[in-house]
C-alpha positions in Angstrom: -33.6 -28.9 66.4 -35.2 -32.5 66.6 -35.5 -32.6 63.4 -32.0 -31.6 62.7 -30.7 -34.0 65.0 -32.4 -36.9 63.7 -31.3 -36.3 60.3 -27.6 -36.1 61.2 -28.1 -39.6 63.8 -29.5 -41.2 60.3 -26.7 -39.5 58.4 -24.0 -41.0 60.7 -25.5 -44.5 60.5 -25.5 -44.5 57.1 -21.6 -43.6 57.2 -21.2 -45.9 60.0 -20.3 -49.0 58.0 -17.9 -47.1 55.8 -16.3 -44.7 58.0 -17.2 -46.1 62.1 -17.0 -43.4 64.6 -13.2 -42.5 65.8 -11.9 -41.0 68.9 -9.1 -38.9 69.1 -7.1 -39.5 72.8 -5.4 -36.8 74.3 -3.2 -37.4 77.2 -1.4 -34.9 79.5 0.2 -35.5 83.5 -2.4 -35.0 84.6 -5.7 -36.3 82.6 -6.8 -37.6 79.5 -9.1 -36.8 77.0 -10.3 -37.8 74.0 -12.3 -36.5 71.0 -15.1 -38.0 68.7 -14.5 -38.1 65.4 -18.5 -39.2 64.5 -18.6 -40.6 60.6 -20.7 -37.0 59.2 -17.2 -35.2 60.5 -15.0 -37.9 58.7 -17.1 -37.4 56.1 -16.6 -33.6 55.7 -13.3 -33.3 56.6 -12.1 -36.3 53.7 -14.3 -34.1 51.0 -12.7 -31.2 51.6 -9.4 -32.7 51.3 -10.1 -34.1 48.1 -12.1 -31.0 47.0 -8.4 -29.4 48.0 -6.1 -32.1 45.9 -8.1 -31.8 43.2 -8.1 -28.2 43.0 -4.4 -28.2 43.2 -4.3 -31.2 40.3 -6.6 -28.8 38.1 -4.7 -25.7 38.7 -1.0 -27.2 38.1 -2.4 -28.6 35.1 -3.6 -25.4 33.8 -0.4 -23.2 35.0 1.7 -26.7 33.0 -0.3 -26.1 29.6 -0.1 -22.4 30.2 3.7 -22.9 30.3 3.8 -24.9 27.1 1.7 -23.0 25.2 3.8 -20.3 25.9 6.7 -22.0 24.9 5.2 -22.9 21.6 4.2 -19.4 21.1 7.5 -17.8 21.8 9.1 -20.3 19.5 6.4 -20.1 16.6 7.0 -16.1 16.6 11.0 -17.1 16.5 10.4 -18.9 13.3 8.3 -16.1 11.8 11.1 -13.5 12.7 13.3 -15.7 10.8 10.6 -16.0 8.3 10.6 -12.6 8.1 14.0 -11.6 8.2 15.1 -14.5 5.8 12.6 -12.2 3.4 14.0 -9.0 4.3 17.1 -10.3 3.1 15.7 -11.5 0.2 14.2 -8.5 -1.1 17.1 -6.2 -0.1 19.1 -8.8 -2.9 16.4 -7.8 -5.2 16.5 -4.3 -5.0 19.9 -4.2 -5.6 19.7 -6.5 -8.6 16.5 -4.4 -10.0 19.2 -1.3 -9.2 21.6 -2.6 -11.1 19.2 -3.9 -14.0 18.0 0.3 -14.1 21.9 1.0 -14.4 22.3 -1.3 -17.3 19.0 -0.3 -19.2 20.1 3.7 -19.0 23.1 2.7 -19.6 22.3 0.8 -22.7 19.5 3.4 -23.9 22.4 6.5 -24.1 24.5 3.9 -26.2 20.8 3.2 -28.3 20.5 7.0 -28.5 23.8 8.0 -29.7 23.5 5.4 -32.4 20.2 6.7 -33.3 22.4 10.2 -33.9 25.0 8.8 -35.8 22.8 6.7 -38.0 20.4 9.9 -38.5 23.8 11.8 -39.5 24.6 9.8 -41.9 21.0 9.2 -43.3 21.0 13.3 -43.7 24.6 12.9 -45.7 23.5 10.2 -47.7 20.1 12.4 -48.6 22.6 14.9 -49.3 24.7 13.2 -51.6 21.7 11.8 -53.6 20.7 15.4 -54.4 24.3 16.2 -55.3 24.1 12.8 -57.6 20.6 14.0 -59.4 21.2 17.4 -60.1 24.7 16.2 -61.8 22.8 13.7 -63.9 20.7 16.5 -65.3 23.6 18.7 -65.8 25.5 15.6 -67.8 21.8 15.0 -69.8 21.5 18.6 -70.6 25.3 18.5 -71.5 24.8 15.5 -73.9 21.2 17.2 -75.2 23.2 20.4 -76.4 26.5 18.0 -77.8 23.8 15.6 -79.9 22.5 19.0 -81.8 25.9 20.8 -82.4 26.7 17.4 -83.6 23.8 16.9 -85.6 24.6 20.5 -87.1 28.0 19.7 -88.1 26.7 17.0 -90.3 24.0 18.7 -91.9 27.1 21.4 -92.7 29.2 18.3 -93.7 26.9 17.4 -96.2 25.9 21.0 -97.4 30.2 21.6 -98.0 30.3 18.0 -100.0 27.4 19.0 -102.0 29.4 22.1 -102.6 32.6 20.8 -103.7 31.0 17.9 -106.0 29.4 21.0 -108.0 33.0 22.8 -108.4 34.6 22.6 -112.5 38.4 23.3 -110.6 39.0 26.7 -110.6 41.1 28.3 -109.0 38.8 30.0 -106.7 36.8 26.4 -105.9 40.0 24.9 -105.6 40.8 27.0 -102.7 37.4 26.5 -101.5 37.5 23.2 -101.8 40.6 23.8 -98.9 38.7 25.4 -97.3 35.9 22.8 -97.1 38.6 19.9 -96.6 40.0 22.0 -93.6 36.9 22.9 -92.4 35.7 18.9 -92.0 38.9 17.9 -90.7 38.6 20.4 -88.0 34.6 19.2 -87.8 35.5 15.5 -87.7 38.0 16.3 -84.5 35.4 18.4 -82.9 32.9 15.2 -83.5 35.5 12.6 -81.9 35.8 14.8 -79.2 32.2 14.6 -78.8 31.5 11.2 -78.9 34.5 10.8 -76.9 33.1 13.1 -74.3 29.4 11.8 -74.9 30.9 8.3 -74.2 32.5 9.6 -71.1 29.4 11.5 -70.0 26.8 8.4 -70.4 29.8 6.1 -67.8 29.2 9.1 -65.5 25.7 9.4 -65.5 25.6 5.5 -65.1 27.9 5.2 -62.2 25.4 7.8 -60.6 22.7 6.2 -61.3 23.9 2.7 -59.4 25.3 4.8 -57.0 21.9 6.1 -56.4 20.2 3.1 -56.0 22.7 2.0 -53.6 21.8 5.3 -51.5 18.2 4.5 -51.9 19.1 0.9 -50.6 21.0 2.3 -47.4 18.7 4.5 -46.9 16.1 2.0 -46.8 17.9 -0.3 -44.6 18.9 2.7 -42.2 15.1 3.1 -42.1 14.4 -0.1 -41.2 17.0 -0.4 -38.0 15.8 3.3 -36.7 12.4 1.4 -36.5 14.1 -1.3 -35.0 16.0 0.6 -32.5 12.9 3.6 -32.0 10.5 -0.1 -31.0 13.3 -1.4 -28.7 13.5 2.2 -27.4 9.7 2.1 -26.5 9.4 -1.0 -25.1 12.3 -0.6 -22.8 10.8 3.2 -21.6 7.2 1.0 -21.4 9.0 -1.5 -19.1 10.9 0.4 -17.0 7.8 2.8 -16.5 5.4 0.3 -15.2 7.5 -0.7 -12.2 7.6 3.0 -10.8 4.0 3.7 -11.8 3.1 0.7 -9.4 5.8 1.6 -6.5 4.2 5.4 -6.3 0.3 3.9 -6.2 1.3 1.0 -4.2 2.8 3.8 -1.6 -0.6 6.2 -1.9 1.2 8.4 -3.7 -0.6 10.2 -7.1 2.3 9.5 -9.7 0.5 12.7 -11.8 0.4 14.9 -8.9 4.3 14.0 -7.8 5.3 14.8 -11.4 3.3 18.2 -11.6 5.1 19.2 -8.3 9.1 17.7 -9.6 8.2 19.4 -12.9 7.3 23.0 -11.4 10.5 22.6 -9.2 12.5 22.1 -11.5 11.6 24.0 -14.6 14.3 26.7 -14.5 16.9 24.0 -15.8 15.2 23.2 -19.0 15.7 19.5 -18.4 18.5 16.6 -19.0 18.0 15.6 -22.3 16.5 18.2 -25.4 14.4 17.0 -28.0 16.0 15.6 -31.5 15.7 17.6 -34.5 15.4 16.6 -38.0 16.9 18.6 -41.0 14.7 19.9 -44.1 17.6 21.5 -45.9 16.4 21.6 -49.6 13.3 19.8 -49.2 11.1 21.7 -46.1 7.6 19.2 -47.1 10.2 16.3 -46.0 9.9 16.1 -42.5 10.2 12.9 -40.8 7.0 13.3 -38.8 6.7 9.5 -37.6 10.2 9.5 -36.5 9.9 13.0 -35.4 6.6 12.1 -33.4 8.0 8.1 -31.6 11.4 10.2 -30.9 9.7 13.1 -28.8 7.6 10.6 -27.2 10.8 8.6 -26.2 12.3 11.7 -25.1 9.2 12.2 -23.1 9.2 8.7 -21.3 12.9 9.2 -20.6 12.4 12.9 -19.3 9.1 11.1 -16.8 11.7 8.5 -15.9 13.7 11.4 -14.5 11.2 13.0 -12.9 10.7 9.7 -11.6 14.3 9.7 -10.4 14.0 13.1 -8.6 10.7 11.9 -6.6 12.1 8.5 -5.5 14.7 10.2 -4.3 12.6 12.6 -2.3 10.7 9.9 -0.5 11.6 7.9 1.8 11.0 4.4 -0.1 14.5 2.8 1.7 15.5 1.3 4.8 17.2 3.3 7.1 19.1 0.3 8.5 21.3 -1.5 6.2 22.9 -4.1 9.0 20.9 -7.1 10.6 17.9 -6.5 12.8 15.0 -7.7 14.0 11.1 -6.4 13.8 10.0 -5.9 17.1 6.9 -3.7 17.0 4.7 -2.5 14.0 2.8 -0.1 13.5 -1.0 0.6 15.1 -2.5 0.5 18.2 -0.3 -1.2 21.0 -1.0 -1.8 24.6 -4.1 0.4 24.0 -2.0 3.5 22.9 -1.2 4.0 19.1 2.3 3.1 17.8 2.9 6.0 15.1 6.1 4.0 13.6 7.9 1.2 13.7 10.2 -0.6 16.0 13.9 -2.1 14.2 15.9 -3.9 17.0 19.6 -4.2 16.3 23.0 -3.7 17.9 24.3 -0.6 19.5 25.8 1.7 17.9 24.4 0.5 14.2 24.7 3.3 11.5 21.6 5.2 11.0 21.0 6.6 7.5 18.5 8.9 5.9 15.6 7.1 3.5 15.0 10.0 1.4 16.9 13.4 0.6 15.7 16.4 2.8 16.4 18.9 5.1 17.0 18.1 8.9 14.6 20.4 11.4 15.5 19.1 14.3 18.7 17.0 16.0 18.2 16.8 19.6 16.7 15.3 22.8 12.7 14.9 22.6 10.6 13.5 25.5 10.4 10.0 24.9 11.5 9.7 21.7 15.4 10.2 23.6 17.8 11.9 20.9 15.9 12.4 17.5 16.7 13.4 14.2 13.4 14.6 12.0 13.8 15.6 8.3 11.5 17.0 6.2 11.0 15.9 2.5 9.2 16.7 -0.6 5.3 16.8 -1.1 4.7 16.7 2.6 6.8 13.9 3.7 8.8 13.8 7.5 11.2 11.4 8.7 12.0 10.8 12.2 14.7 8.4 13.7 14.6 8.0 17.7 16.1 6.8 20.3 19.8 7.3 19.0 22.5 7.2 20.8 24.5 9.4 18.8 23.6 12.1 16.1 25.9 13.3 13.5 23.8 15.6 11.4 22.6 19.5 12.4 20.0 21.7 12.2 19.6 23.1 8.1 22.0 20.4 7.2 20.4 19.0 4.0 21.2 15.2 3.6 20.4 12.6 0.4 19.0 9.3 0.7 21.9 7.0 2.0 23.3 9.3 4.1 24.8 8.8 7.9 22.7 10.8 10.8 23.1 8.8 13.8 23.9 5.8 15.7 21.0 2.7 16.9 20.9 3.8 20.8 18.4 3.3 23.7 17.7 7.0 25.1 14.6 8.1 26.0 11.1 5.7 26.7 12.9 2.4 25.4 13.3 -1.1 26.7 16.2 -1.8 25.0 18.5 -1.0 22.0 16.4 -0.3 18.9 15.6 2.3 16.3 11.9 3.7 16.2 11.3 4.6 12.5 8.2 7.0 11.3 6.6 8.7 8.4 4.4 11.5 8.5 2.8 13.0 5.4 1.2 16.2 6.4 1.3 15.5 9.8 -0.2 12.4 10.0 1.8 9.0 10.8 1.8 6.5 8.3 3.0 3.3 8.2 6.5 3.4 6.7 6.7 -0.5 5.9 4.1 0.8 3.1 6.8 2.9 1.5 9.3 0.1 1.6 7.4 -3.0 1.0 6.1 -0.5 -2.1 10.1 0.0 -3.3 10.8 -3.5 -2.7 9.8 -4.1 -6.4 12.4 -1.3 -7.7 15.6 -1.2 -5.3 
């Protein structure tokens, strides 16, 4: 304790000349008192008071950043939103354009193919008609063969008859001969204008077929020449419009072969939209267009996996099921250390809810947390569901198309507010559905 003591009396006279010993008076009726306030207590009690003021600077100065980064945060994910929604917009403008681009190309392929028809049509005709044309050319060649030797015979009797009568001495008998002979090459001169009349006729004919079939041989090869044309427009415009879906299906994890195996199978009892072109062989079977024949069914077989196409996209749930404004509130994944199995689309009450692929609904009622629910299932494994509605206008069975009205944005069930929670299962197991629609971004 000496020790102790002498250490604090050489610890007070060190403070001494800073901070010289206080007393504290305290006065009542009766006595007064006072307290000493030696410089090692000064000491302690002005550390501690700074010790407290600067913990109070440090920790309002922490709570005041806090506040502001806060602030920046909040407002930096309010520009993302917009960000975000400004590009939501942006592709919803895009699919409709690529829509309306689809439209246009069938639209101007039917008008291609029914041109193709007409100009093979005529092309059969025309091949017709040149036939027609040849085998009247050998008919008038054969015809002026056979008139060039009856002609040739009447001149070799001609000169046998003259021969004849310059022989005669004028009898009576070879005078009436010599009638005879007169008669007979009168009668054989007529017969020989006729001929050469005829002949003369024959050889205009066989001409005018002849030009005639070189013009058909000209249309025909012009004809050619725009089928080509049109068959390469054809194919480039089916290569075109393929790639797109090829890339929305793989982009989505779908197998494009497997989908079209399964649309095929399901729909193999109605033969198909469109039947294959045929080409006639009608008095020539070795003259089969097999080029055309072969780019023609392979059109027809783009055109028929475009369909197919058609049928699957419908079947899976590639669109929005919002088409008012609304905000992206929660994705999907792991969230506040429980998984998220869809996504979250914030909007205003009451906003019409449609379906994002065609299907049948298997269930339209309340469920646990998910408050009123509409599920439909789809094609190849696919399910829908739509929660927290506040209204639902579809049943049980009811089979809806992609586009159509099921229910109302609500706020039933485990919600915080007003939003639609959006999933996608494929055989069983959630998915995230923004990889269906970011996929179909590039085609609707």
């Amino acid at each position: 304790m000496g020790l102790r003591t002498r250490v604090i009396n050489r610890l007070n006279a060190a403070l001494e000349r800073f901070l010289p010993e206080q007393r504290l008076f305290l006065r009542t009726d009766t006595e007064t008192r006072f307290i000493r306030l030696r410089p090692g207590v000064q000491a302690l009690v002005l550390g501690g008071s700074a010790l407290v003021i600067g913990w109070t600077i440090i920790a309002t100065a922490v709570l005041l950043m806090d506040s502001i980064g806060s602030g920046n945060a909040r407002e930096q994910a309010r520009r993302e939103l917009a960000i975000y929604e400004t590009r939501i917009d942006a592709l919803s403008r895009e699919r409709d354009a690529r829509a309306e681009e689809a439209a246009a190309a069938q639209e101007r392929f039917s008008v291609a193919l029914e041109q193709v028809s007409a100009m093979q049509s005529a092309l059969l005709a025309s091949e017709e008609r040149r036939r027609e044309l040849e085998t009247g050319i050998g008919v008038i060649q054969t015809t002026l063969r056979r008139t060039m030797t009856e002609r040739d015979e009447a001149l070799s009797q001609v000169e046998t008859l003259s021969a004849s009568l310059n022989g005669n001495n004028g009898t009576g008998s070879d005078v009436d001969r010599a009638e005879d002979v007169a008669a007979t090459l009168d009668f054989l001169t007529a017969a020989l204008g006729r001929t050469a009349a005829e002949r003369d006729a024959m050889e205009k004919v066989a001409d005018s077929a002849i030009e005639e079939a070189d013009r058909i041989a000209l249309d025909k090869k012009l004809m050619e020449e725009e089928h080509d044309r049109i068959f390469t427009q054809l194919e480039d415009a089916v290569t075109v419009s393929m790639a797109p879906l090829d890339k929305m299906f793989t982009a989505a994890g779908l197998d494009p072969d497997k989908l079209l195996a399964q649309v095929r199978r399901g729909y193999s009892g109605q033969g198909g939209p469109l039947m294959p072109l045929s080409f006639s062989t009608k008095g020539n079977p070795t003259a089969v267009h097999s080029e055309s024949a072969s780019r023609a069914a392979a059109i027809l077989d783009g055109l028929d996996k475009m369909n197919m196409y058609r049928i699957a996209v419908d079947k899976t749930p590639f669109a929005m099921p919002l088409k008012t404004p609304y905000r992206f509130t929660s994705g999907f994944g792991q969230r506040w250390g429980r998984m998220h199995a869809g996504v979250d689309l914030a909007g205003s009450h009451g906003s019409p809810v449609y379906s994002t692929a065609d299907g049948v609904v298997t269930h339209a009622d309340w469920l646990s947390g998910y408050g009123r629910l509409v599920k439909i299932k789809h094609e190849f494994g696919v399910e829908t569901r739509y929660g927290h509605l506040s209204e639902i206008h579809v049943k049980v069975g009811q089979r809806v198309s992609r586009g159509d009205l099921i229910g109302d944005m609500g706020n039933t069930g485990r919600s915080t507010g007003t939003h639609l929670h959006y999933e996608v299962r494929v055989d069983g197991s959630a998915v995230n559905p923004m990889t269906y629609i970011k996929a179909g971004k590039n085609v609707f």
